[in-house]
C-alpha positions as CSV (number, residue, x, y, z in Angstrom):
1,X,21.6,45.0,-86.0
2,X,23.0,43.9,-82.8
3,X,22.3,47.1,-80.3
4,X,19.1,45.2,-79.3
5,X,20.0,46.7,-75.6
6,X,19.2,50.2,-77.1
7,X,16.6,49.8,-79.2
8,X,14.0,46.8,-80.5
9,X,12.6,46.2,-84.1
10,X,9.8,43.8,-85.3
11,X,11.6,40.0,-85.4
12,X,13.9,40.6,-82.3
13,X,11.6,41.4,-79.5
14,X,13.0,38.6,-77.0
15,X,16.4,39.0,-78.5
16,X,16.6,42.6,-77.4
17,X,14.7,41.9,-73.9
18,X,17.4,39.8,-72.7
19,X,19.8,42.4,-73.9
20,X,17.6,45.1,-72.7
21,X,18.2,43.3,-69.2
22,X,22.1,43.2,-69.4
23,X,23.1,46.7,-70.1
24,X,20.6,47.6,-66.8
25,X,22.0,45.3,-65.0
26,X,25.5,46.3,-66.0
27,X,25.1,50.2,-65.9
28,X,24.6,49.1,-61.9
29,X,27.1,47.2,-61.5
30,X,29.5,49.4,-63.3
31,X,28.8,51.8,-60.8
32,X,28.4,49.2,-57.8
33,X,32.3,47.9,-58.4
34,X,34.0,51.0,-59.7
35,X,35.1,51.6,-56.1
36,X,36.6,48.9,-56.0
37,X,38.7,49.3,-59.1
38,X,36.8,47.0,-61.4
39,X,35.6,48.1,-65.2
40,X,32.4,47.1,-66.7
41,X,32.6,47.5,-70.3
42,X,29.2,47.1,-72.8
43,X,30.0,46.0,-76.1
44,X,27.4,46.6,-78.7
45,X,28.3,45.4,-82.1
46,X,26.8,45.7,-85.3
47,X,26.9,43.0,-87.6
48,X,30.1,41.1,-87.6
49,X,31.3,37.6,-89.2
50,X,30.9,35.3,-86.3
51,X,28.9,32.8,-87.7
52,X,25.9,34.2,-85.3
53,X,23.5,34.8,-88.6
54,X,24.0,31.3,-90.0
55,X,24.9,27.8,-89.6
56,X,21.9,26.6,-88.1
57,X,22.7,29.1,-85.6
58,X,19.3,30.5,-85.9
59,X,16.0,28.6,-85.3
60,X,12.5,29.8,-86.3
61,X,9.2,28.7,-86.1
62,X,6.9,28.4,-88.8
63,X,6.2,31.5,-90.9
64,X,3.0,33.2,-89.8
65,X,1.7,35.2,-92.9
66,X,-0.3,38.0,-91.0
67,X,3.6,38.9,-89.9
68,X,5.1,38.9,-93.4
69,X,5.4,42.6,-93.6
70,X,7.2,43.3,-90.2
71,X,8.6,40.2,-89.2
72,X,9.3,38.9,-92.3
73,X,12.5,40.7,-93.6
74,X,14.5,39.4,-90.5
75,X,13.3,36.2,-91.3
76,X,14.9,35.8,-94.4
77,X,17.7,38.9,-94.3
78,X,19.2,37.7,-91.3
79,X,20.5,34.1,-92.6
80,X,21.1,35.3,-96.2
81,X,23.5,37.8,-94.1
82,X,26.2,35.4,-92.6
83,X,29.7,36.1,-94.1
84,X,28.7,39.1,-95.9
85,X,28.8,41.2,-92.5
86,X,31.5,44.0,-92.1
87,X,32.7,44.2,-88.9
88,X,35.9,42.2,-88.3
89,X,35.9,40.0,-84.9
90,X,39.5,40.7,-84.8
91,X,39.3,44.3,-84.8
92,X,36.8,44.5,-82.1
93,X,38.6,42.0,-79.9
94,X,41.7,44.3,-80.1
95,X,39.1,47.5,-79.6
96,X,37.9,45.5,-76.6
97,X,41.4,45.2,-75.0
98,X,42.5,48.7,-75.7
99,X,39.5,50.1,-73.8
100,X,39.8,47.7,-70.9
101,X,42.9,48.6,-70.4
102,X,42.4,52.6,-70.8
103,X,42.9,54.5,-67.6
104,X,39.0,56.0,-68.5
105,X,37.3,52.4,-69.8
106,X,33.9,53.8,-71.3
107,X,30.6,52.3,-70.0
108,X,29.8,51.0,-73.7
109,X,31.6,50.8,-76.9
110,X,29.6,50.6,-80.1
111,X,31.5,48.6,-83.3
112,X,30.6,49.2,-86.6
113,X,29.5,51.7,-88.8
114,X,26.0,50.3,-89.0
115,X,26.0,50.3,-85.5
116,X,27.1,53.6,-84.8
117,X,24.2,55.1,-87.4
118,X,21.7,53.2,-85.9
119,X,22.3,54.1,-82.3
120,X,23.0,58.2,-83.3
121,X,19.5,58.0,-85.6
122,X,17.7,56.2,-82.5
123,X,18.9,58.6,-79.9
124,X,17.9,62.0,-82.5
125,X,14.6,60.4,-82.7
126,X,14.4,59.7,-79.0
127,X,15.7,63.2,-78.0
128,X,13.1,65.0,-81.0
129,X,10.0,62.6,-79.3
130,X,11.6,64.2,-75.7
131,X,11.8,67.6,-76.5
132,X,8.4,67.4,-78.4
133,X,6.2,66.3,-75.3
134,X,8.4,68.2,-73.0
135,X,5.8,70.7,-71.8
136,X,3.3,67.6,-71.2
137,X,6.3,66.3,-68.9
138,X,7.5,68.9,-67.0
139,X,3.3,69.4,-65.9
140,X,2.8,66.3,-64.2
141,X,4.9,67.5,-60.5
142,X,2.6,68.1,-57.9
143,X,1.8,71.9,-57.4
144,X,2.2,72.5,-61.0
């Protein structure tokens, strides 16, 4: 999965931080410049055949065993993924265009059905998590 500016999982933790950082620093910007007639556009992909999950691309460290359980299946799903992705580079590029040039350009633009499940099952479980501490939230104003 690609949305690491969403959500993290075990294997990706400074992956997603940097990505974490760039759709907070876009989501100002996008409202910094949009007086000024310019678009900020966040693309989050699922997996797609770039070439990202092989090819040397990817460098690890040495295996540590204690992290074999929750580390491990990105270690060794991740490479064995490359070319067998399903997104298409060329659809998103052409995605990508049409939405920058929309008269209403959307903040972000998710690609992929594996992206698009992931982000709807992490924002259910976020808004469930919400809505079940809500009454511990809404006590901790002043007065209350």
């Amino acid at each position: 999965m690609r949305q690491g500016g969403r959500f993290s999982s075990p294997g990706v933790g400074a992956y997603s931080a940097a990505k974490f950082a760039l759709e907070g620093l876009s989501e100002a910007l996008a409202a910094e410049v949009a007086p000024h007639g310019i678009k900020v556009l966040i693309v989050e992909p699922g997996s797609f055949r770039t070439g990202f999950d092989g090819g040397g691309a990817l460098r690890q460290t040495a295996a540590i065993p204690a992290y074999a359980a929750t580390v491990g299946p990105v270690r060794t799903n991740l490479p064995g993924s490359d070319g067998k992705q399903e997104g298409d580079p060329d659809k998103a590029a052409a995605a990508i265009l049409t939405a920058l040039t929309a008269e209403r350009t959307p903040l972000r633009l998710l690609f992929g059905n594996d992206a698009t499940d992931a982000i709807h099952a992490h924002l259910d479980a976020a808004c469930a998590g919400t809505l079940e501490r809500e009454t511990a939230s809404r006590s901790t104003d002043l007065g209350d």
